[in-house]
N, C-alpha and C positions, 0 to 999 in steps of 0.2 A: 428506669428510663431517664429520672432526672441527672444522675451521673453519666449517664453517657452521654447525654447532650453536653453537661460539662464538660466532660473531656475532649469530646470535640471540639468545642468553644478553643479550652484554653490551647490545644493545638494551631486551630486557627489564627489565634493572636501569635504565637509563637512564628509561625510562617509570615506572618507581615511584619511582626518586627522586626525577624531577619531581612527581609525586604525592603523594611524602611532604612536599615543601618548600610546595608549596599547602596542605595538612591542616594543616600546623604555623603557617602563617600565617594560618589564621582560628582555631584553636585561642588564638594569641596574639590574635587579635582581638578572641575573647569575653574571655578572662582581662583584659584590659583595660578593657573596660568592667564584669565584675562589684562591684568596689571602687566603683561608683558607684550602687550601688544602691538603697538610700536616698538620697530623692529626698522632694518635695512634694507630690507622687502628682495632676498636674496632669493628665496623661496618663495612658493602660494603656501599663501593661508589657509585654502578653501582646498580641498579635493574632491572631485566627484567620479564616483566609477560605476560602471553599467555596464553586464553580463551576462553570459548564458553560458547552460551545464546540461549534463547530459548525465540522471543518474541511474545506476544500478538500485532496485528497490530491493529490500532482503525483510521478511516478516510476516507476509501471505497471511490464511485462516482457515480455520477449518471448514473443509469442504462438506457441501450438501449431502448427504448421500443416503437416501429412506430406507429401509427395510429390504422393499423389493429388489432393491438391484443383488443382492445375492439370496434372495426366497430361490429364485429358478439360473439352471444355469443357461451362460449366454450360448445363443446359436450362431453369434456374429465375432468376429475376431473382437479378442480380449482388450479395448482401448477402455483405460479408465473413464468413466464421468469426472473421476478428480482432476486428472490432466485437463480437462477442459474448464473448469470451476477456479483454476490454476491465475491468481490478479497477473496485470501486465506487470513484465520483467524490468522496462524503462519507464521515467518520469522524467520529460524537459520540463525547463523551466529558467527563470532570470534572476536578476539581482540586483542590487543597486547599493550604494552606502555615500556617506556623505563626512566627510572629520575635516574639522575644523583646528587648525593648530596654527596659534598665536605667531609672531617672529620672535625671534629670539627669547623662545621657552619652547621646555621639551616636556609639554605636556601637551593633551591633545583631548578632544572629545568628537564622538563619531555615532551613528546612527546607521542601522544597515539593516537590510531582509533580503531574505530570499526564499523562494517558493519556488513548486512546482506543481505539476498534472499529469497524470495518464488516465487512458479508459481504453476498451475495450469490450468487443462484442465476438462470441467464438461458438460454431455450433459442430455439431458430432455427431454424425447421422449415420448407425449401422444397420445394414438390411441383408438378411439373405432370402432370396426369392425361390422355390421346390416346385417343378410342374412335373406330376407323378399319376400314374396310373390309380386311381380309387374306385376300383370297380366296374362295371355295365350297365350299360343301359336296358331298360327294362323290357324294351319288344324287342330288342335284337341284339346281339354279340359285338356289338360295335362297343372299344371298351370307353371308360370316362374318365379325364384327367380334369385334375384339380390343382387350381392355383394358389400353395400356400406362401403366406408371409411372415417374415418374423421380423423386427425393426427394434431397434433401442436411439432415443434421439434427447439430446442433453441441448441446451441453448443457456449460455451465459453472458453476464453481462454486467462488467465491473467500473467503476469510477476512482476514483484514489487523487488524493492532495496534500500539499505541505505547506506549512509556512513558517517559517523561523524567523527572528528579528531581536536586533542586538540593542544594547543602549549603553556605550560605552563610557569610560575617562582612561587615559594610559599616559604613561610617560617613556621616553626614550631614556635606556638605560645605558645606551652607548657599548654594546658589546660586541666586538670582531671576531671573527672567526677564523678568519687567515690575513687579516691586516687590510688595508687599503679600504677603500667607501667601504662600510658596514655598516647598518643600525638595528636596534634592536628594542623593539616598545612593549612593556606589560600594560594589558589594558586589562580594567574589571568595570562591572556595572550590575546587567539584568537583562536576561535573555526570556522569551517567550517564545515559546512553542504550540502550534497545534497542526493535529494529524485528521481526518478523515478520509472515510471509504462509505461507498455502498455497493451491495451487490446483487443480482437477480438472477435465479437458477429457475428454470422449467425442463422438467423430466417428463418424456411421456414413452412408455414400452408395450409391447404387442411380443412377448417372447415365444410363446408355446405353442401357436396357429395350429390345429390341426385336423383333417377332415378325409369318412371313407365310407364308403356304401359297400353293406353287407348285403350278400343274397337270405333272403328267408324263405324257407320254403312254404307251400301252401297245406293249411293240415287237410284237406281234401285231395289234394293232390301232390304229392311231394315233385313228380316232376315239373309243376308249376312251381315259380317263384316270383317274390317281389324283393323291391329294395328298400333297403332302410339307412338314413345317412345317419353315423356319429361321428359326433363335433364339439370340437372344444379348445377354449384359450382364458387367456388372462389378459385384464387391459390394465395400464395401472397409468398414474398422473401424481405427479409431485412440483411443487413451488415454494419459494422463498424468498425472503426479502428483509436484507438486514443491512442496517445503517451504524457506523462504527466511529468513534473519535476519542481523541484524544488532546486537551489544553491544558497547559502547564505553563509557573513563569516560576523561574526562582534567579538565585545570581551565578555568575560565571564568571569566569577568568580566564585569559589568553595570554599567551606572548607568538609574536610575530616578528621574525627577522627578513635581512634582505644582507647578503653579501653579494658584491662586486666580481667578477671572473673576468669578464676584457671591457674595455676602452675605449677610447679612439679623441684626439684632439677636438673632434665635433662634439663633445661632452655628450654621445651619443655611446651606453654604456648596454652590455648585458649581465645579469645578474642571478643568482640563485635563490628562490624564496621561499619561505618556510611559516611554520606555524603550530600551534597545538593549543586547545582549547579544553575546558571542561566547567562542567556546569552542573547543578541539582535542581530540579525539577519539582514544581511541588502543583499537583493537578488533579484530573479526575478523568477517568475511563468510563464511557459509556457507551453502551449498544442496545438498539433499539429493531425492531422488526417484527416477523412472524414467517410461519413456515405449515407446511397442509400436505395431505396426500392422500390418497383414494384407492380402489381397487373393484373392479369389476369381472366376474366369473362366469362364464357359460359354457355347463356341458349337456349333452340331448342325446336322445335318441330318438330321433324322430324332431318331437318338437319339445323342447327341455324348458326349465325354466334359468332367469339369471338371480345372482346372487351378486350383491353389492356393497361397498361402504362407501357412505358420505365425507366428503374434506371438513375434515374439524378443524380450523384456524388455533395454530398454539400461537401465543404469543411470547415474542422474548423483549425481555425488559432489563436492565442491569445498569446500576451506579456505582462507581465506587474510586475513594480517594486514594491515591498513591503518590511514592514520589520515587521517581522515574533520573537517574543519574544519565547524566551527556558527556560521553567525552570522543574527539575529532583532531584532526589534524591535516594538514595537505603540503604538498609542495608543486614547485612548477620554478619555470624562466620567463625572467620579463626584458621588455626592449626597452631602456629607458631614455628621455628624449628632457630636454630642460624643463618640458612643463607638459610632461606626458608621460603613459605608462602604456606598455601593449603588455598581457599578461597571460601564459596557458600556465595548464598544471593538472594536479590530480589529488581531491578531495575525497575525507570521507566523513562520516558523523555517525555516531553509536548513541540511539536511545532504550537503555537496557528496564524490558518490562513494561513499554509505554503502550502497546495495545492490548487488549480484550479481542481475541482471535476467534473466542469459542461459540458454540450455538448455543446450545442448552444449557453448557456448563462455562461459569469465567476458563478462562486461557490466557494470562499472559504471555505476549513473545517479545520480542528486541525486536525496533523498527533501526534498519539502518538505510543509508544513503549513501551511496560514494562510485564515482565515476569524474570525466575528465570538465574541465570548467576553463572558459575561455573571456576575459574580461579586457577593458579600456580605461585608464584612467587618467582624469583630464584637473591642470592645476590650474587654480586661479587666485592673483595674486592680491 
């Protein structure tokens, strides 16, 4: 035991040194360019931008699914419960970043996050309803129909969240790409990440319904008879409820360019913008919850008895350290104005192995992000 607490330990310290020797290299980065501060005041110093994105989620988890749903087969058209257990497809969300860059130094230091949300609630309600002749009535020939039903109904209900946030220093590297306005900045620092979900399934089925009165004759008289009903189904009930995350920070690295494509004497220009980033991740994966399900039987002849199991509450528990690699990129066009920025484009981000998907058993999957992102950026001098 006591070596692996060591080696945890000296891991531990391993991941913060690395961490401290990023921090202290963009700390030198800004100290570098503050000595340059005065400047011509030809440019803003100060940037601020704020936006919204619209993302694709890609990473889902393993769906609910008890026993029962294939013990018996369905009477109802074939729709999965997983289809419905299935997190939302989209996550809006905003952004914000702030970089500070000196006059005349091409260094820069900047601060930025962005997040998002979805949730949803989805139910699936299949029913086939039988109204059939099950015999006679017992003083006269009048026959007797019986209402069976058979029903399978799933209700889901998921939440989901992001947040990322940068802490940068970069310098302008000055590199064109077809000549005229271009720039191009390598920024590194320390990126942090965190993911959550929770989600809640309720299963309840009635598959098997079914009911019929037999004639019995009477042992004194066989042309007398009475009836007798047999009757029989299955009830079943299942729930769960599991809570999912993922925090991580480690360093990253980026570079970001902007080339120029038209003009116009009102130094009112449009441009091409680009980017590509990556990053390691060093964090922990954890899921938390429980999950239950039950079963009830009744079959008779006449008057029968039932047969039943109680929900035993499992619980799921799981920790565990990983380090989880980032890499992303986007592009888009921006309007650019002397001391403004209008900006769309199309983003994406790769967290490879950052959640625990599974129920019972770990599962890691790649949490990705990417869809179109529309921002404003405003200079002050």
């Amino acid at each position: 035991m006591s070596e692996l607490i060591t080696q945890q330990s000296a891991q531990s310290g391993i991941r913060w040194q690395l961490l401290a020797t990023v921090s202290a290299l963009a700390i030198t980065g800004a100290s570098c360019a503050v000595p340059a501060f005065a400047g011509d005041g030809d440019r803003p110093t100060v940037w601020i931008e704020l936006g919204a994105q619209l993302d694709r989620v890609q990473g889902g988890e393993d769906p609910f699914l008890p026993p029962f749903l294939s013990a018996n087969p369905r009477p109802f058209a074939p729709v999965s419960s997983a289809e419905i257990q299935r997190p939302p497809r989209y996550a809006f969300g905003g952004e914000g970043k702030i970089t500070f860059q000196p006059d005349a130094s091409d260094w820069s230091v900047s601060a930025a996050i962005r997040y998002g949300r979805s949730n949803s609630k989805r139910q699936l309600h299949q029913q086939t309803t039988e109204v059939r002749q099950s015999g006679k009535f017992l003083f006269n020939d009048d026959p007797f129909f019986a209402k069976l039903t058979r029903f399978g109904d799933t209700v889901s209900a998921h939440r989901a969240g992001y947040a990322v946030a940068d802490f940068m220093a970069g310098r302008d590297v000055g590199l064109g790409l077809l000549g005229g306005k271009s720039s191009a900045t390598i920024d590194f620092g320390v990126r942090f990440a965190q993911f959550t979900s929770s989600t809640s399934n309720t299963l309840r089925e009635l598959p098997d319904q079914y009911f019929n009165r037999v004639p019995i004759p009477f042992t004194f008289n066989p042309d007398l008879h009475k009836y007798k009903s047999y009757a029989h189904h299955h009830s079943y009930y299942a729930h769960n409820e599991i809570g999912r995350s993922f925090s991580g920070v480690g360093p990253t690295l980026s570079m970001n360019g902007s080339q120029e494509i038209a003009g116009s004497v009102e130094d009112v220009g449009v441009a091409f913008d680009w980017g590509v980033n990556a990053a390691v991740l060093f964090g922990r994966q954890k899921v938390r919850g429980s999950h239950k399900s039950s079963s009830l039987y009744f079959k008779s002849f006449g008057y029968g008895p039932y047969s039943s199991s109680k929900p035993t509450p499992k619980n799921v528990a799981r920790t565990r350290s990983v380090v989880v690699p980032n890499v992303g990129a986007f592009a888009g066009l921006s309007v650019n104005f002397p001391n403004s920025k209008v900006s769309l484009g199309y983003r994406g981000d790769f967290f490879f192995g950052a959640m625990d998907v599974g129920i019972d058993g770990r599962k890691s999957q790649t949490t990705s992000f990417h869809g179109p992102f529309a921002k404003i950026s405003i200079g002050i001098p």
